[in-house]
Structures are given as structure tokens and as C-alpha cells.
N, CA and C atoms as a LAMMPS dump frame, in Angstrom:
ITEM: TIMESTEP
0
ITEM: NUMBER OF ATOMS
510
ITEM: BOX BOUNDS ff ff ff
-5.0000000000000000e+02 5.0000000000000000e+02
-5.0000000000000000e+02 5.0000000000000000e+02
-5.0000000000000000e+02 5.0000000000000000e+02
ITEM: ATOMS id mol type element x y z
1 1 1 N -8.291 -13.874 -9.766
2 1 2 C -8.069 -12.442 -9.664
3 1 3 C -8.017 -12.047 -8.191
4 2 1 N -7.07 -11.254 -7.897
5 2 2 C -6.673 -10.975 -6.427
6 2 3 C -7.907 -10.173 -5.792
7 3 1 N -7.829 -10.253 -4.627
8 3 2 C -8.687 -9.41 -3.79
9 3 3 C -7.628 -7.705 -3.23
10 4 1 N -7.741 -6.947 -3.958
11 4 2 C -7.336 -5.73 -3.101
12 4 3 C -7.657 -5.256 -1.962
13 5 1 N -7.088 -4.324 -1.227
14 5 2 C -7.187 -3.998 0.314
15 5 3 C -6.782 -3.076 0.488
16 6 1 N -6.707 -2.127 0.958
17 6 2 C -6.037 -1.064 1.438
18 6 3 C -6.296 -0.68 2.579
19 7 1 N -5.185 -0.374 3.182
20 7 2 C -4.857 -0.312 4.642
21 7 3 C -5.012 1.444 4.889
22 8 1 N -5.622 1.779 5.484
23 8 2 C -5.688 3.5 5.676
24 8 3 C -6.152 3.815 6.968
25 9 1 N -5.673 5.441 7.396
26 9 2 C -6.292 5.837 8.188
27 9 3 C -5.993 7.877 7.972
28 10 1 N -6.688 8.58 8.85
29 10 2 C -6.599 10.003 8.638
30 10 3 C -5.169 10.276 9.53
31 11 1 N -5.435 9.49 10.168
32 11 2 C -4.074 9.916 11.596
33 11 3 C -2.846 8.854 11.047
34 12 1 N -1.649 9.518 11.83
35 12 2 C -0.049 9.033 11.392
36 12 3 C -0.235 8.2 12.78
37 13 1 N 0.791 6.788 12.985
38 13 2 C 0.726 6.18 14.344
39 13 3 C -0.251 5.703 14.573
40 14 1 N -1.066 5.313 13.772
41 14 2 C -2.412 4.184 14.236
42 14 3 C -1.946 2.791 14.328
43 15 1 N -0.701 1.959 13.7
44 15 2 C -0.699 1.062 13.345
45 15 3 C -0.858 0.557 12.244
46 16 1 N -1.12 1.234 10.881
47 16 2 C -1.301 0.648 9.468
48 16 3 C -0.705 -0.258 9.151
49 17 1 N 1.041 0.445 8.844
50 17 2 C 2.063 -0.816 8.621
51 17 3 C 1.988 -1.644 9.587
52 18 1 N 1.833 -1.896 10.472
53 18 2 C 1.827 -3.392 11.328
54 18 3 C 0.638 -4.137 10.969
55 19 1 N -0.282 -3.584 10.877
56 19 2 C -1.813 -4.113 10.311
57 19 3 C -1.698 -4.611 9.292
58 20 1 N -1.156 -4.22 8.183
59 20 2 C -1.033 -4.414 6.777
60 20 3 C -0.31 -5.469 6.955
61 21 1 N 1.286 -5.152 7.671
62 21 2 C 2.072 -6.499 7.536
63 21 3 C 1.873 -7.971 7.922
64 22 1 N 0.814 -7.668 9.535
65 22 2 C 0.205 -8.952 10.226
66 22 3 C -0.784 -9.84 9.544
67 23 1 N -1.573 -8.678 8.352
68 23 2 C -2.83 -9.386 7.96
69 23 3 C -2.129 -10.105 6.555
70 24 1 N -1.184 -9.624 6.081
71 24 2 C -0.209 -10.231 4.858
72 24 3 C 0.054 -11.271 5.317
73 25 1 N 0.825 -11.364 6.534
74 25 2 C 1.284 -12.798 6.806
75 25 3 C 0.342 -13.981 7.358
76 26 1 N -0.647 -13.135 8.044
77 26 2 C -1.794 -14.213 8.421
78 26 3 C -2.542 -14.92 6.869
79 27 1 N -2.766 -14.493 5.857
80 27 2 C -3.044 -14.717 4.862
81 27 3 C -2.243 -15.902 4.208
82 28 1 N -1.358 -14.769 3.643
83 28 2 C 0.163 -16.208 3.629
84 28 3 C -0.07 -17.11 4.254
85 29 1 N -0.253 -17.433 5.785
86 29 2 C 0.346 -18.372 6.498
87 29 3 C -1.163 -18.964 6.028
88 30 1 N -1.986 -19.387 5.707
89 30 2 C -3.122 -19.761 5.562
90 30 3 C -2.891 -20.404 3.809
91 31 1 N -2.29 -20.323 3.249
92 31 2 C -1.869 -20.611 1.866
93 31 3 C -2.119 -19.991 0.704
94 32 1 N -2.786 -18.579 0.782
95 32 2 C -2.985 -17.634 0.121
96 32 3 C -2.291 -16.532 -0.379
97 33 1 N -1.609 -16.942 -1.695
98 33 2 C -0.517 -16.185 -2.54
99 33 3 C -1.549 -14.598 -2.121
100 34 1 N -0.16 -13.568 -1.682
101 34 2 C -0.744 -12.809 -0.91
102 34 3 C 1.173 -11.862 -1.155
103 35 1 N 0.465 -10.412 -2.157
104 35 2 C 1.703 -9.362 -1.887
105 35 3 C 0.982 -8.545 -1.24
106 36 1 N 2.192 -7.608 -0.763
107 36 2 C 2.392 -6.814 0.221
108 36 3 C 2.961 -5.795 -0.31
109 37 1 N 1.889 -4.387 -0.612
110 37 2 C 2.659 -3.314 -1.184
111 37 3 C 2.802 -2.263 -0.988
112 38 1 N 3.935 -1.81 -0.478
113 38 2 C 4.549 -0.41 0.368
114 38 3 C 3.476 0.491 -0.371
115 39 1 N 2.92 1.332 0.012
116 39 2 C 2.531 2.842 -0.83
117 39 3 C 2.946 4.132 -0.085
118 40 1 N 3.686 3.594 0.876
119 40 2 C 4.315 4.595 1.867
120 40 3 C 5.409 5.397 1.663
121 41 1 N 5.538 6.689 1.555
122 41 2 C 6.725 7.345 0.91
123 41 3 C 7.78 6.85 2.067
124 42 1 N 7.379 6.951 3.174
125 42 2 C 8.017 6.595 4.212
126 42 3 C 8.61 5.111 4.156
127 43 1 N 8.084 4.506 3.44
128 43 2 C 8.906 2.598 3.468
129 43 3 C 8.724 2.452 4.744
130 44 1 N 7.54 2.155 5.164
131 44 2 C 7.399 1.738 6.43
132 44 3 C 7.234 -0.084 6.655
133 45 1 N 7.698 -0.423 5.417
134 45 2 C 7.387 -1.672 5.147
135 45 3 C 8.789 -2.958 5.448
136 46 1 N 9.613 -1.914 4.718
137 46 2 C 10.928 -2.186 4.591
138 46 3 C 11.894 -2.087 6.121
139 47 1 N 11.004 -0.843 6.336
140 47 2 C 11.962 -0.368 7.791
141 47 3 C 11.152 -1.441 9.187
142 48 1 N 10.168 -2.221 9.134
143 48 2 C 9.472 -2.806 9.632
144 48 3 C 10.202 -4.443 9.987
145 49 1 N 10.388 -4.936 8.751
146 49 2 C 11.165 -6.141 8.094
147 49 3 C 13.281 -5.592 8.75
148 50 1 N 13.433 -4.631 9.571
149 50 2 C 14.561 -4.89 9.907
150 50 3 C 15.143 -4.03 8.523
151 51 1 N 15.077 -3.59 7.341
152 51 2 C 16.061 -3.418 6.108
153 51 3 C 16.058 -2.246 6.245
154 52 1 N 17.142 -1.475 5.392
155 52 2 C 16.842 0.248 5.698
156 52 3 C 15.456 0.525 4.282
157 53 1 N 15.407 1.512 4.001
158 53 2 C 13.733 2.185 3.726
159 53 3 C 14.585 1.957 2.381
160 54 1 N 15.853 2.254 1.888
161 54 2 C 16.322 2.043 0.561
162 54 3 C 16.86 0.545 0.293
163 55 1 N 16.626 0.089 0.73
164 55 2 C 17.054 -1.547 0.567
165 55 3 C 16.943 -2.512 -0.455
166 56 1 N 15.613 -2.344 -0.719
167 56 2 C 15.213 -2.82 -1.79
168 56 3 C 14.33 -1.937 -3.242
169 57 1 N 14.829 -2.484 -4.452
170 57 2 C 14.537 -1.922 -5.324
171 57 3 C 12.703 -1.995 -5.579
172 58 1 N 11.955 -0.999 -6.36
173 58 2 C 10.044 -1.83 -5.77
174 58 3 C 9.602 -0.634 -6.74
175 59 1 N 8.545 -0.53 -6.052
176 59 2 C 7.475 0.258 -6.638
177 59 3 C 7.912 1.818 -7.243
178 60 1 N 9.077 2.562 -6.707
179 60 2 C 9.588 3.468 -7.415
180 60 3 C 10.072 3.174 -8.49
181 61 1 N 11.252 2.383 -8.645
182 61 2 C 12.084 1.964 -9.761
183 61 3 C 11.242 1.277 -11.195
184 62 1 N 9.537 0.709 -10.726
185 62 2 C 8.681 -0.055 -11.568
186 62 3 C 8.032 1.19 -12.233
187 63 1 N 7.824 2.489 -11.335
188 63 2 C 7.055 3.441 -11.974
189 63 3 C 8.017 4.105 -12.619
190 64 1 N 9.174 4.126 -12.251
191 64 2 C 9.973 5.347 -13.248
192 64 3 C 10.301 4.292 -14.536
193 65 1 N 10.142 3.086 -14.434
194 65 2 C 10.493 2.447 -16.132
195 65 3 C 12.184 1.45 -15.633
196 66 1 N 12.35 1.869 -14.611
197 66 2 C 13.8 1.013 -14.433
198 66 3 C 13.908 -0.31 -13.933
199 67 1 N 12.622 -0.7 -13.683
200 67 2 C 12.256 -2.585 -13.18
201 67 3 C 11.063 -2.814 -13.601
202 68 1 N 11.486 -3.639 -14.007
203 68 2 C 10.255 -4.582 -14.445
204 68 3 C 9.306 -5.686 -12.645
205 69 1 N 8.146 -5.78 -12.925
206 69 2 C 7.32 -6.313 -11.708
207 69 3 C 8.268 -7.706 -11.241
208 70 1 N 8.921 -8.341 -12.046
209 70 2 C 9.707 -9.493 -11.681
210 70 3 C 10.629 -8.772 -10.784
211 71 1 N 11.032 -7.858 -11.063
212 71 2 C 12.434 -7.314 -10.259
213 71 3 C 12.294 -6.378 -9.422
214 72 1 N 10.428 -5.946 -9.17
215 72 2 C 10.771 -5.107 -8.168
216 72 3 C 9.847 -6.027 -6.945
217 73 1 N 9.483 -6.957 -7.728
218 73 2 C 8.459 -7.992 -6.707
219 73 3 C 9.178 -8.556 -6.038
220 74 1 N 9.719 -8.942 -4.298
221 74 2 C 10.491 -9.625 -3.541
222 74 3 C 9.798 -10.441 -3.156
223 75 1 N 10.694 -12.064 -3.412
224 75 2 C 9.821 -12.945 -2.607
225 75 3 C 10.25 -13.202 -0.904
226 76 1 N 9.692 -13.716 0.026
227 76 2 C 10.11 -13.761 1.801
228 76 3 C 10.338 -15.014 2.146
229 77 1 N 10.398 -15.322 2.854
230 77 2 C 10.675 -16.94 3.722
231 77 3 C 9.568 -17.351 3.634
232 78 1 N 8.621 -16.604 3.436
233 78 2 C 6.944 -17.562 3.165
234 78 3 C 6.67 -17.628 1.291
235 79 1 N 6.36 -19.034 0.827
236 79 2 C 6.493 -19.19 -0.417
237 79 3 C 4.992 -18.141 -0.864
238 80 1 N 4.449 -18.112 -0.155
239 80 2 C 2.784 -17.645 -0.365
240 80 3 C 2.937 -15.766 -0.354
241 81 1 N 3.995 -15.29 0.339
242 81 2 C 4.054 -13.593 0.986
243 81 3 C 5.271 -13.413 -0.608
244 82 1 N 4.689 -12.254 -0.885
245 82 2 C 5.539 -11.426 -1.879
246 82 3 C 5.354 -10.242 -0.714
247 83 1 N 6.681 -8.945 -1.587
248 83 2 C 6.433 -7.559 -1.275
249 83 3 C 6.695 -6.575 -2.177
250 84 1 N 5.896 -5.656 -2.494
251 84 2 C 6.44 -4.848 -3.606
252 84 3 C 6.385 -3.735 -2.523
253 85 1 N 7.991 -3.542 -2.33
254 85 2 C 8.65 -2.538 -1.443
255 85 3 C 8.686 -1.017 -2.103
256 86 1 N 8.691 -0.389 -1.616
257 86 2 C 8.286 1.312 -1.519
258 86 3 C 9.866 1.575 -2.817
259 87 1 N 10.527 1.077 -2.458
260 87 2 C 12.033 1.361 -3.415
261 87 3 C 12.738 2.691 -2.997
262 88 1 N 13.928 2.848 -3.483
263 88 2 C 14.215 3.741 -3.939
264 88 3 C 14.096 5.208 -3.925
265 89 1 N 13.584 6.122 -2.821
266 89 2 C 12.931 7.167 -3.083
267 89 3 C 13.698 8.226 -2.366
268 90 1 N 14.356 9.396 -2.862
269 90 2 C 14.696 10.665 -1.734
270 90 3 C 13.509 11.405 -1.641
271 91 1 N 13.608 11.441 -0.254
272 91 2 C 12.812 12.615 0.213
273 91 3 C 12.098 13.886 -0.715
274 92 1 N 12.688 14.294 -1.356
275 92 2 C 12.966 15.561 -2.151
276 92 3 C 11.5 15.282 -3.385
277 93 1 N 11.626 13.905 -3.537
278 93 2 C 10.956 13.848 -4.675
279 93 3 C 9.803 12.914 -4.478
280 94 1 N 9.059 12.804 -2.921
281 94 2 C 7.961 12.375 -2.726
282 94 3 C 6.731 13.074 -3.556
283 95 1 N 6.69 14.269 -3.495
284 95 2 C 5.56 14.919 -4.396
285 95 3 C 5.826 14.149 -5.913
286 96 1 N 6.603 14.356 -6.278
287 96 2 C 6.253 13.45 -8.003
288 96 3 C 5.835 12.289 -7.803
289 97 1 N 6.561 11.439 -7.259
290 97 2 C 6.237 9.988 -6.714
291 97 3 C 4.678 10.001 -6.188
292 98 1 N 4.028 10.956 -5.223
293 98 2 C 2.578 10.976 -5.121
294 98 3 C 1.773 11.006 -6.221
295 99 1 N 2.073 12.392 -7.029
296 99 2 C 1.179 12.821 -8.315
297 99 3 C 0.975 11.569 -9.701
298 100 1 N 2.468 10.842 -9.731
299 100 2 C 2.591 10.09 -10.534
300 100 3 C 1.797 8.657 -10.142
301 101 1 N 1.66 8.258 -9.225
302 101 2 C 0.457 7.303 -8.662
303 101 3 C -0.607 7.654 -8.567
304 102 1 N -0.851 9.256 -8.242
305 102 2 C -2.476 9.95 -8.904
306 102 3 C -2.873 9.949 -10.393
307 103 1 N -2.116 10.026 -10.723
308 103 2 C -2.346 9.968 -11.971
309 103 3 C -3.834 8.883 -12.911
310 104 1 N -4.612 9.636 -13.206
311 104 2 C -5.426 8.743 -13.72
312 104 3 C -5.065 6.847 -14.532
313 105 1 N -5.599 6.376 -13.645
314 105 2 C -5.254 4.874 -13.991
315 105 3 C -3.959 4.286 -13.775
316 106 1 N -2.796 5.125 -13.542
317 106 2 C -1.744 4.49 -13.427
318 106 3 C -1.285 3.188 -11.479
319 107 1 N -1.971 3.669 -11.119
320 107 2 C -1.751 2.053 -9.996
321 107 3 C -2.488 0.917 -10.535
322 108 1 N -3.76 1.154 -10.758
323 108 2 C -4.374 0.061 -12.057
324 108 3 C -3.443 -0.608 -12.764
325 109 1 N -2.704 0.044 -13.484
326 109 2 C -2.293 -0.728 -14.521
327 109 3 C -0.819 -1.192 -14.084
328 110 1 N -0.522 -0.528 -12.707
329 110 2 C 1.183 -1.105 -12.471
330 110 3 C 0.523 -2.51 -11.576
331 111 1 N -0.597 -2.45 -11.096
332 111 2 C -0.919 -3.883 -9.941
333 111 3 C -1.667 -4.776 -11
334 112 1 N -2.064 -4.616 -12.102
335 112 2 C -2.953 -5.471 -12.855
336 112 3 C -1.819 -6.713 -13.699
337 113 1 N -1.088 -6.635 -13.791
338 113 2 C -0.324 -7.972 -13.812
339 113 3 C 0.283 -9.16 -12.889
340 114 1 N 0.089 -7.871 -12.007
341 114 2 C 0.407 -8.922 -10.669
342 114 3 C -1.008 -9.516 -9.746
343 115 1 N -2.059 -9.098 -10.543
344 115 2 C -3.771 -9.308 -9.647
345 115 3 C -3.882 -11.139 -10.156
346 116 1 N -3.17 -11.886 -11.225
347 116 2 C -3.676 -13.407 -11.482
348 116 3 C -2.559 -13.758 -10.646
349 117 1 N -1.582 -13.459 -10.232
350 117 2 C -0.618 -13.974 -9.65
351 117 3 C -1.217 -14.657 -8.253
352 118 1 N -2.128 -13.79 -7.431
353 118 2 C -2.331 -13.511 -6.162
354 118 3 C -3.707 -13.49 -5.848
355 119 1 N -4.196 -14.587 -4.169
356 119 2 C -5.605 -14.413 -3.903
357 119 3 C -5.735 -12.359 -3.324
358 120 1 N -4.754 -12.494 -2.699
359 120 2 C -4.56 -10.971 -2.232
360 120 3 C -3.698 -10.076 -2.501
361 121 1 N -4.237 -8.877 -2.37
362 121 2 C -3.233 -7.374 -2.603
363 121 3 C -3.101 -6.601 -0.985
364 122 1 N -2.112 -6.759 -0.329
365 122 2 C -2.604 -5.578 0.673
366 122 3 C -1.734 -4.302 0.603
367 123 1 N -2.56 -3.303 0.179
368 123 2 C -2.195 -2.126 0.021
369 123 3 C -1.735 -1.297 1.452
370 124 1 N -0.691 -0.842 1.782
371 124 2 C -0.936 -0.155 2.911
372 124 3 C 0.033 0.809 2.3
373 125 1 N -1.006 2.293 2.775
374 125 2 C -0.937 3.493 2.595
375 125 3 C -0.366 4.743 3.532
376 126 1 N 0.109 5.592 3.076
377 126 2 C 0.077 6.866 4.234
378 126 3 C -0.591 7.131 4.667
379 127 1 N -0.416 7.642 6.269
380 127 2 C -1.268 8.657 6.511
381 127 3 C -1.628 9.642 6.419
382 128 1 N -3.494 10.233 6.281
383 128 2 C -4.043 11.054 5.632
384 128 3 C -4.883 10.108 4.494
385 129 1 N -5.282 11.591 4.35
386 129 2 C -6.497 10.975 2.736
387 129 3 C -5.918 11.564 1.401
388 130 1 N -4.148 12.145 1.666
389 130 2 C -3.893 12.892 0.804
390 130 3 C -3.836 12.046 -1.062
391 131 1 N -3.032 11.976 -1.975
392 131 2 C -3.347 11.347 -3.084
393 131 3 C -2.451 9.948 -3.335
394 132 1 N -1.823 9.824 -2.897
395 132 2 C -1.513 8.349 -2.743
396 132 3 C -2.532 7.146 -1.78
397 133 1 N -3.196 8.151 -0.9
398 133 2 C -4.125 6.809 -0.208
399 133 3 C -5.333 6.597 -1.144
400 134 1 N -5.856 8.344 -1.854
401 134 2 C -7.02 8.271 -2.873
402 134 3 C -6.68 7.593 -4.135
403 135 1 N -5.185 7.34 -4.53
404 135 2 C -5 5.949 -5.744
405 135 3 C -5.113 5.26 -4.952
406 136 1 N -4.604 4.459 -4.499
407 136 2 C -5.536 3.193 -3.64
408 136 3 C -6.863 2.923 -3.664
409 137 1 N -7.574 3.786 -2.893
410 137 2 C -9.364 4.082 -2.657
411 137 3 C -9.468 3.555 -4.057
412 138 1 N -9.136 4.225 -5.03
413 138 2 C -9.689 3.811 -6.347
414 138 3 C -9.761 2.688 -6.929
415 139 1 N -8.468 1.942 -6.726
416 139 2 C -8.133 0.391 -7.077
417 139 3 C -8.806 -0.844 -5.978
418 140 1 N -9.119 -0.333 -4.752
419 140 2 C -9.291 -1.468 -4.274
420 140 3 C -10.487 -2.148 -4.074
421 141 1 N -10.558 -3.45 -3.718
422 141 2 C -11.954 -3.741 -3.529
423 141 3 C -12.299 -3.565 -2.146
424 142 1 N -11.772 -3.654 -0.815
425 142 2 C -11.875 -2.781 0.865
426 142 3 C -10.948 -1.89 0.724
427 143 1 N -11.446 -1.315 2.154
428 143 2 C -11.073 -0.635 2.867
429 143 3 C -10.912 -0.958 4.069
430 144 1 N -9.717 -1.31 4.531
431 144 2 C -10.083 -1.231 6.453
432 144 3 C -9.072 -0.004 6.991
433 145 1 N -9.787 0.687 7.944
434 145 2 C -9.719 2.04 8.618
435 145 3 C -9.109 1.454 10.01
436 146 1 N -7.872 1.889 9.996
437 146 2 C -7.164 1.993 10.953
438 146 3 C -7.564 2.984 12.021
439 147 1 N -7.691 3.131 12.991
440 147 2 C -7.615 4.124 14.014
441 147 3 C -8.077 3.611 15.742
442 148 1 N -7.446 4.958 16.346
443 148 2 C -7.282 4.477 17.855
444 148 3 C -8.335 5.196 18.501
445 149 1 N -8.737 4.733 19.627
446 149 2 C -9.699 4.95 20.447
447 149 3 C -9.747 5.853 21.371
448 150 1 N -9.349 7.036 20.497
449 150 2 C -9.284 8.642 21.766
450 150 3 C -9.51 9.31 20.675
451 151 1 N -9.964 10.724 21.329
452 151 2 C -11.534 11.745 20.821
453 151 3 C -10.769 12.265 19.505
454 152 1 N -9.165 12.342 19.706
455 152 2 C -8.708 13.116 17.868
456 152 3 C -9.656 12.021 16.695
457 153 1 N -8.871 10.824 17.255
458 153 2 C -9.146 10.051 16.063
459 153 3 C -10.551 9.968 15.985
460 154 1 N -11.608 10.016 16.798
461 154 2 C -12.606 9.706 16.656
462 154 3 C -13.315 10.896 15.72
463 155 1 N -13.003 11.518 15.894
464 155 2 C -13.558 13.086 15.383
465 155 3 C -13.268 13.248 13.82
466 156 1 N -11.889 12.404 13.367
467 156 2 C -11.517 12.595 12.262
468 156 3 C -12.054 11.297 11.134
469 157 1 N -12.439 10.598 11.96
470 157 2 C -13.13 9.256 11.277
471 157 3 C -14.172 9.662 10.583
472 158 1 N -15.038 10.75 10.171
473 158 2 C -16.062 10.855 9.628
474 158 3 C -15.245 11.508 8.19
475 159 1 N -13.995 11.967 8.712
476 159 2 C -13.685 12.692 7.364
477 159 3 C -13.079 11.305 6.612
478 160 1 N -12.189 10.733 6.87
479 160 2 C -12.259 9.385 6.044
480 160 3 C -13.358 8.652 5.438
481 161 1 N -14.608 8.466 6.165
482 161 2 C -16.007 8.06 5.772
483 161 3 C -16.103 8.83 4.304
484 162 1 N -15.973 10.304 4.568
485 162 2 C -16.654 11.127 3.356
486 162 3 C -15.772 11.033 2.365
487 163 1 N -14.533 10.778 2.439
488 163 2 C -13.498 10.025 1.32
489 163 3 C -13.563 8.606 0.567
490 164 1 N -13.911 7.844 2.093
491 164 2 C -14.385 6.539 0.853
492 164 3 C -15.892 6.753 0.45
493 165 1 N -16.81 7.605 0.303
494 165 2 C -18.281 7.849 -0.037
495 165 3 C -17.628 8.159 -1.305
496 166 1 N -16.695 9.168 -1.172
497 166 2 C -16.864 10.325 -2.558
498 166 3 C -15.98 9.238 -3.547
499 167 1 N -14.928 8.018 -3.112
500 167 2 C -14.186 7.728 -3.957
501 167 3 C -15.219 7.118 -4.631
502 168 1 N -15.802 6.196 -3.548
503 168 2 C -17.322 5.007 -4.18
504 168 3 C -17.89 5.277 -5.446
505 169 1 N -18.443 6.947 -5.335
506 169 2 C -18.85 7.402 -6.122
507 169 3 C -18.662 7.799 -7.452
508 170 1 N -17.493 8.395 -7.313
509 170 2 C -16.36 8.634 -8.773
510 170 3 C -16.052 7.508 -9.443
């Protein structure tokens, strides 16, 4: 059963997606079946990897019912690195795409077929604590907190703290 992760922070520009993507491949490269899954409305995953943000079909197309996890799961040049890419998404319709991953239990049950596949999950999220990073919080087993070393971010780090307290808790 995979180890989940989620990649977060309160601030935009910390580095998440690079974090997320470096610690995916360091994993991988270590021999540890290990996906990699956009939760970024932004496809910062995709646009990272060189592809445009619509490139590949993923995690939109799996939640609306139009792919199945075989077809939205991409495999990479590393036999060990999967990615379940952000997919598919206009702008316009990020709010459904959020609410519908809030949704009670539903990331649970879209990552729970793919959790025997894999020693790891790395989740990397938007920035903020808005409701796509709090489905995450919920599913994962860490947390690592992205952030940079000047007084915004420092100031805002306690409000992330009181987000993963309250998710802990629920």
C-alpha cells in the first residue's frame, strides 16, 4: 500500500511543483514505483515536463467518467515514475473541478486503486489551503510544507499549521 504525500504551501511560488517533481523522481530513481499527481488547476506538472497544461488526458477526464486510471495514468522514461496529469481543464470550470475533489471521499476513492500499484503517491497541490489542497490533507499520510525564508511566508506558516491540526482532527 502506497505511502501518500502531499506537497503544499499557503503562498503561490514557493517551489511545490519542482519539489513534488524532484522528490518523484528521486524516489523513482531509487526503485520505488512512485506516481506523480497534478492536483493543480494550473497543470503545473505538465507545463514543468516541457508539454502544454492540456496535453495530456488525467485526473479531469478520470473524475468526469471519460478515462479510466489506465488511461489517464502516464507512464515516463523511468519504469518506476507514473503521472496522473491535471488533464483537460478550461479555466472557466476550475471551481467544479475543486468542489468535485471536495467532495466527501471522492480523491479516496479515485487514488485507492492506484495505492497497491505504488510504494508512493506524491500529491502536489495549489497554492493556499483552499479545497483542493484540504482533499489532499485528508487522504494523505504527510505533509511537507513548502515555503521560503522571508517574513510573508513566515507569518503565514502558522495558518497552514492550524489547517493540518484541524484536518488531523476531522
Amino acid at each position: 500500500m502506497a505511502h501518500l504525500l502531499a506537497i503544499t504551501s499557503q503562498k503561490g511560488g514557493v517551489g511545490k511543483t519542482t519539489v513534488a517533481l524532484n522528490l518523484a523522481v528521486a524516489l523513482a530513481e531509487k526503485g520505488r514505483p512512485t506516481l506523480l499527481v497534478d492536483l493543480d488547476p494550473q497543470g503545473g506538472i505538465g507545463l514543468s515536463l516541457a508539454q502544454g497544461e492540456t496535453a495530456f488526458a488525467g485526473l479531469t477526464e478520470w473524475l468526469a467518467g471519460t478515462a479510466t486510471p489506465e488511461q489517464a495514468v502516464v507512464p515516463t522514461k523511468l519504469d518506476t515514475l507514473h503521472l496522473l496529469p491535471r488533464g483537460r481543464l478550461d479555466p472557466v470550470d476550475v471551481p467544479a473541478f475543486e468542489s468535485a475533489l471536495f467532495a466527501p471521499g471522492t480523491l479516496g476513492r479515485l487514488l485507492e486503486p492506484l495505492r497497491s500499484r505504488y510504494a508512493y503517491v506524491v500529491l502536489d497541490t495549489p497554492a493556499g489551503l483552499g479545497l483542493t489542497t484540504r482533499a489532499a490533507l485528508t487522504v494523505t499520510d504527510y505533509a511537507l510544507v513548502v515555503a521560503q525564508t522571508e517574513p510573508l511566508a513566515m507569518r503565514s506558516l502558522g495558518q497552514v499549521l492550524r489547517v493540518l491540526d484541524h484536518v488531523r482532527q476531522a
